[in-house]
C-alpha positions in Angstrom: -90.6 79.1 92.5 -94.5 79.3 93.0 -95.4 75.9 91.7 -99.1 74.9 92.5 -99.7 73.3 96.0 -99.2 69.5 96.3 -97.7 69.4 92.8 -94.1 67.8 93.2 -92.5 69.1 90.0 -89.4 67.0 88.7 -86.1 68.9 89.5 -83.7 69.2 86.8 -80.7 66.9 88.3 -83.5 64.4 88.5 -84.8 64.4 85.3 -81.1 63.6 83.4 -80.8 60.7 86.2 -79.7 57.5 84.1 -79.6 53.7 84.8 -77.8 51.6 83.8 -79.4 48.2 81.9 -76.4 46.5 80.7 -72.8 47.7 80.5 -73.5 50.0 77.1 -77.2 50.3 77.8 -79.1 53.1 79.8 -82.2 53.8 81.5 -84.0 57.5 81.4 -87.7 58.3 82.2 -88.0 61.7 80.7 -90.8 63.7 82.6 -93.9 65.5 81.2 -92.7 68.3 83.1 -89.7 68.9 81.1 -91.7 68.9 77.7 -92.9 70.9 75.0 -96.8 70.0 75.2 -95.8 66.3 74.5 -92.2 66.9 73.2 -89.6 66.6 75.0 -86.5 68.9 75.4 -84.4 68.7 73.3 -81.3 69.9 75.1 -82.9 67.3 78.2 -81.9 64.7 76.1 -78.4 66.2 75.6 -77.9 66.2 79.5 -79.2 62.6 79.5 -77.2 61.2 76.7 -74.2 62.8 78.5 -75.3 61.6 82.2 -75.5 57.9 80.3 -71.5 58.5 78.9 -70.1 60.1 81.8 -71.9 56.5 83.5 -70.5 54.5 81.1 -66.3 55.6 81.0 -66.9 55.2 85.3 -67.5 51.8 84.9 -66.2 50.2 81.8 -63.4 52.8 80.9 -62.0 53.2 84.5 -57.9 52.6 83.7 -57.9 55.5 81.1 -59.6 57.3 83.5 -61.9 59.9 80.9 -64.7 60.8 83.1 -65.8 64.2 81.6 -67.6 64.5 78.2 -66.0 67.7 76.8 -67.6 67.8 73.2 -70.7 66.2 71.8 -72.4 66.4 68.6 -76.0 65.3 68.2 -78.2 65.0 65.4 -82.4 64.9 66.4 -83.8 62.7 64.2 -87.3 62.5 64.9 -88.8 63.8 68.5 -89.3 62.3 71.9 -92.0 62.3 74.1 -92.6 61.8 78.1 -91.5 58.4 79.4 -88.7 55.8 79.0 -85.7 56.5 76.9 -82.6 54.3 76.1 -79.3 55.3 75.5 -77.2 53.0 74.1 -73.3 53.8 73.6 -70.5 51.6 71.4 -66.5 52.6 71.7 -65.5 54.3 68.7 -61.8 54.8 69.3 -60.2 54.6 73.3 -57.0 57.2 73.5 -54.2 58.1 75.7 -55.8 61.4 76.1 -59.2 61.5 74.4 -62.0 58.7 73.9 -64.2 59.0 71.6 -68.1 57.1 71.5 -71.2 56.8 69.6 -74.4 57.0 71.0 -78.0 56.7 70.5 -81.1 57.7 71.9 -84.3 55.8 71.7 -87.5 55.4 72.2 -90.2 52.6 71.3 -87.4 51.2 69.1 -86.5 54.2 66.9 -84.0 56.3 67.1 -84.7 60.0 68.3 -81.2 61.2 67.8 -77.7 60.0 67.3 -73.9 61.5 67.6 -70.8 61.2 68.6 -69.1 62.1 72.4 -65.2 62.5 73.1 -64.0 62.5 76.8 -61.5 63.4 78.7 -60.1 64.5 82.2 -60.3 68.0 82.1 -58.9 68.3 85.7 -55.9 66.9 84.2 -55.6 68.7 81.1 -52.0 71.0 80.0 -50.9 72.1 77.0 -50.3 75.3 75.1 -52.7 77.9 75.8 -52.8 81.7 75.3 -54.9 84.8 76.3 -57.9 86.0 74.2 -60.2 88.9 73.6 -63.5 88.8 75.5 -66.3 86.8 73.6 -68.9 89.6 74.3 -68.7 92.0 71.6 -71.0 94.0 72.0 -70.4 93.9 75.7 -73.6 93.4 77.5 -75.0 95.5 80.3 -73.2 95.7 84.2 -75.3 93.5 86.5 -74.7 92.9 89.8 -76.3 89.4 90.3 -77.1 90.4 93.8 -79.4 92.7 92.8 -80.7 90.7 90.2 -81.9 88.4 92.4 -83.9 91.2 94.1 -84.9 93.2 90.6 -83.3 96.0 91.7 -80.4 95.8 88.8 -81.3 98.9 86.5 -79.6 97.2 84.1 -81.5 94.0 84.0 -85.2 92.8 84.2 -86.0 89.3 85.4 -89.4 86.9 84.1 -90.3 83.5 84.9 -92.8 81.4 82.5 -95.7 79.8 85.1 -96.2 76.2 85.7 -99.1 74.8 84.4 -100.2 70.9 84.0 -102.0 72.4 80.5 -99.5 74.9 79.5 -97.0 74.7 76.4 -93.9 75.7 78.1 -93.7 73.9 80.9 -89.8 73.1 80.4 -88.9 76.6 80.5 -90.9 77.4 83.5 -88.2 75.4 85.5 -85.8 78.7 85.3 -85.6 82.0 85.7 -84.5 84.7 83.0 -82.8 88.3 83.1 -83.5 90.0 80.1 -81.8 94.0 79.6 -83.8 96.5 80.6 -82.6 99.5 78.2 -79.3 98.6 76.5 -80.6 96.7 73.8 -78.1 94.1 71.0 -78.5 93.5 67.5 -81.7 92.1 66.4 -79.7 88.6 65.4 -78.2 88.1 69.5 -80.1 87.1 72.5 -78.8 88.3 76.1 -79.7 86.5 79.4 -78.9 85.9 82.9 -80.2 82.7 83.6 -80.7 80.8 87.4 -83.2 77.7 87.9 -86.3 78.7 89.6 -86.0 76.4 92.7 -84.0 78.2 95.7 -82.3 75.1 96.9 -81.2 74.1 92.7 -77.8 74.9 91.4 -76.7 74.2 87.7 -73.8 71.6 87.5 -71.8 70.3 84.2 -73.8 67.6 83.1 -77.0 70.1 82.7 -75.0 72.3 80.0 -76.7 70.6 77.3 -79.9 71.6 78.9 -78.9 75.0 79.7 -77.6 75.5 75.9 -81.5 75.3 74.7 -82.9 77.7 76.5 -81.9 80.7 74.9 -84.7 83.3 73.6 -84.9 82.7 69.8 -84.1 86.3 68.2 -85.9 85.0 65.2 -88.8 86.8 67.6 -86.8 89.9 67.3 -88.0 90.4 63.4 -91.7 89.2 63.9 -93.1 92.9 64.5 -96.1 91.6 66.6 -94.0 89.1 68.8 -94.5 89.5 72.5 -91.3 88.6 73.1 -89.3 91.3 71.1 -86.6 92.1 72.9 -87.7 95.8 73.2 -91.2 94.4 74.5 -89.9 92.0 77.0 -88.9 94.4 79.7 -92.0 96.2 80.2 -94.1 92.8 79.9 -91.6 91.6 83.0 -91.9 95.3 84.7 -95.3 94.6 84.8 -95.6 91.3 85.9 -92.9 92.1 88.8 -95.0 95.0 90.2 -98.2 92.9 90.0 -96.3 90.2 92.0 -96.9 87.6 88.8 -95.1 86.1 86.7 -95.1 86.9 82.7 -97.6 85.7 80.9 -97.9 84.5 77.1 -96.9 81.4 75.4 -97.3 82.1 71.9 -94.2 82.8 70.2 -94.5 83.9 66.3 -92.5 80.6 64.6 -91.6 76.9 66.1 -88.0 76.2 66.2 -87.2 72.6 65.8 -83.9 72.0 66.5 -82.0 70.1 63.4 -78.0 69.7 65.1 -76.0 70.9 68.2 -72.6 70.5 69.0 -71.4 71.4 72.5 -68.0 72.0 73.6 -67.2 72.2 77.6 -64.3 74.9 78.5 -64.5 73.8 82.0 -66.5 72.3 84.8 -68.4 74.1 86.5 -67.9 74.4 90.7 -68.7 70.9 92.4 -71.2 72.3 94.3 -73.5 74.1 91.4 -73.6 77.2 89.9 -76.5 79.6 90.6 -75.6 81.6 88.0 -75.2 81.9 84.6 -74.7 84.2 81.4 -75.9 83.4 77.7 -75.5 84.9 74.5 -77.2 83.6 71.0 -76.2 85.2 67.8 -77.5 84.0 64.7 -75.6 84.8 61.6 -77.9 83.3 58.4 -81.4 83.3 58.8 -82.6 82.0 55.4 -85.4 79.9 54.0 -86.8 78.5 57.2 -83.3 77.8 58.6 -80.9 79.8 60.6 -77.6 78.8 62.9 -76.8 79.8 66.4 -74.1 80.5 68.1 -74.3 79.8 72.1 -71.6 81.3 74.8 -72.9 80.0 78.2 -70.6 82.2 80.8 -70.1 82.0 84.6 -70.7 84.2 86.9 -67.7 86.1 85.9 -68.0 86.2 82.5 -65.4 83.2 81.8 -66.5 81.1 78.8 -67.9 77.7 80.2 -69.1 76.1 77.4 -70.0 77.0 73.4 -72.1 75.7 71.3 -73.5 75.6 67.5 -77.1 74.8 66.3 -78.8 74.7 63.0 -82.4 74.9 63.5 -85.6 75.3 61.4 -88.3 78.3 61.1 -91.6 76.9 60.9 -95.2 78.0 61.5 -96.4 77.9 65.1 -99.6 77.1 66.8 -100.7 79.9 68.7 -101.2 79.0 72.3 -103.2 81.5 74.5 -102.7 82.4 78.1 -104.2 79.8 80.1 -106.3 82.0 82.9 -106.0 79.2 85.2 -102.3 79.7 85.3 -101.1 80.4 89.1 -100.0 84.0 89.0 -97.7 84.0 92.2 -94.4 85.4 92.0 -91.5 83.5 92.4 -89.0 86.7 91.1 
């Protein structure tokens, strides 16, 4: 990724690092660059508050050995900005094969949001299970991910958000995104291919709450002057890609404050990283300023890693413009 010269941007493995305080209390520093102006991520804190869990069951839960958060549910209560955070956690109800945990997430003494985690060991999981249809109906597009990487996928056009120290998006311009290129969904689903933007970055299990916010709101798809329509985004990336920059526009028609998510792990992703992944959102209410989303993330062969379900509100958005000091190197 083209990131300005001398500017050392926070990776994302860095960013959900915790430490511990005490043995339920843990330390986070969340970084400008992974905010929302002055908001932070909302699915950053996710990855932290699971960081600080999967932390916690290595040190104080060690003989029922439950390292691996599986399913989370989190409630945002208010917003979070740059800076320290504090996770604290408190046993709920230790199992033989699940443990479940509350946590909390706070800054300057109020909480930002609250839930509820179960663990387990999911390398050691058995039971009943049974073959089922594909997720992906519609089916998306073919991609060859090699090709991808290049934009030479027919199928597929890639875009990357710039870093700027002024501009609103800054926590999505740590990835990349493959949007279709002709076979478009349903106005209410979202398609992506999705990699970070660093070369030498790889997404691991503990950044899937992360990685399960960063989905292109299809609320943008009914908003006939949105820039990021989904029959508007290809030729916007086309052209940025031939230019050798990267897409421009930070304005989206609404803001999307996220009100719940629950996530639910299938399975671990590869020890070493995954440069890949697959998305799907597909809303199926969107009424009176709130609508839901459904979230498949995928690997690289179209196995179900994790799911997960927001509720989430439509409000008014300020209108950010282009910044034209934004660097215009492509990192595609």
């Amino acid at each position: 990724m083209a990131y300005p010269p001398g500017k050392e941007i926070v990776p994302l493995r860095t960013a959900i690092t915790t430490t511990p305080l005490d043995s339920h209390s843990y330390l986070a520093n969340i970084p400008l660059d992974h905010c929302y102006l002055k908001t932070a991520h909302g699915g950053l804190l996710v990855s932290v508050v699971v960081v600080a869990i999967q932390q916690y069951f290595r040190s104080n839960q060690t003989a029922r050995s439950h390292p691996d958060t599986f399913s989370i549910d989190t409630a945002f209560l208010r917003p979070a900005g740059p800076g320290e955070v504090t996770v604290v956690i408190k046993d709920v109800k230790p199992g033989s094969n699940f443990s479940t945990v509350h946590f909390a997430l706070l800054q300057d003494g109020k909480d930002r949001l609250v839930g509820y985690a179960m663990n387990t060991n999911l390398d050691a999981e058995k039971g009943i299970s049974f073959p089922t249809p594909s997720a992906l109906n519609p089916q998306p597009p073919p991609a060859d991910l090699k090709r991808l990487a290049t934009q030479s996928d027919p199928n597929w056009i890639g875009y990357s958000v710039p870093w700027h120290p002024t501009s609103f998006l800054k926590a999505i311009s740590h990835l990349q995104f493959f949007s279709p290129s002709r076979a478009f969904t349903p106005a209410n689903i979202t398609d992506s291919w999705i990699r970070l933007a660093a070369d030498d970055q790889k997404f691991t299990t503990e950044m899937l709450g992360s990685v399960a916010d960063h989905w292109r709101r299809m609320i943008e798809n009914y908003a006939p002057n949105s820039m990021w329509r989904q029959e508007k985004v290809p030729a916007r990336a086309a052209e940025a890609v031939k230019e050798g920059k990267d897409i421009q526009g930070f304005s989206t028609s609404y803001g999307y404050p996220t009100l719940s998510m629950h996530l639910e792990i299938k399975k671990k992703l590869p020890t070493e990283g995954a440069e890949w992944l697959f998305m799907r959102a597909r809303s199926t209410v969107i009424k009176n300023g709130r609508f839901d989303a459904e979230i498949l993330i995928l690997d690289e062969h179209l196995d179900v890693v994790a799911l997960s379900h927001q509720v989430a509100l439509v409000t008014k958005s300020m209108q950010i413009p282009d910044n034209p000091r934004e660097p215009r190197n492509s990192h595609l």
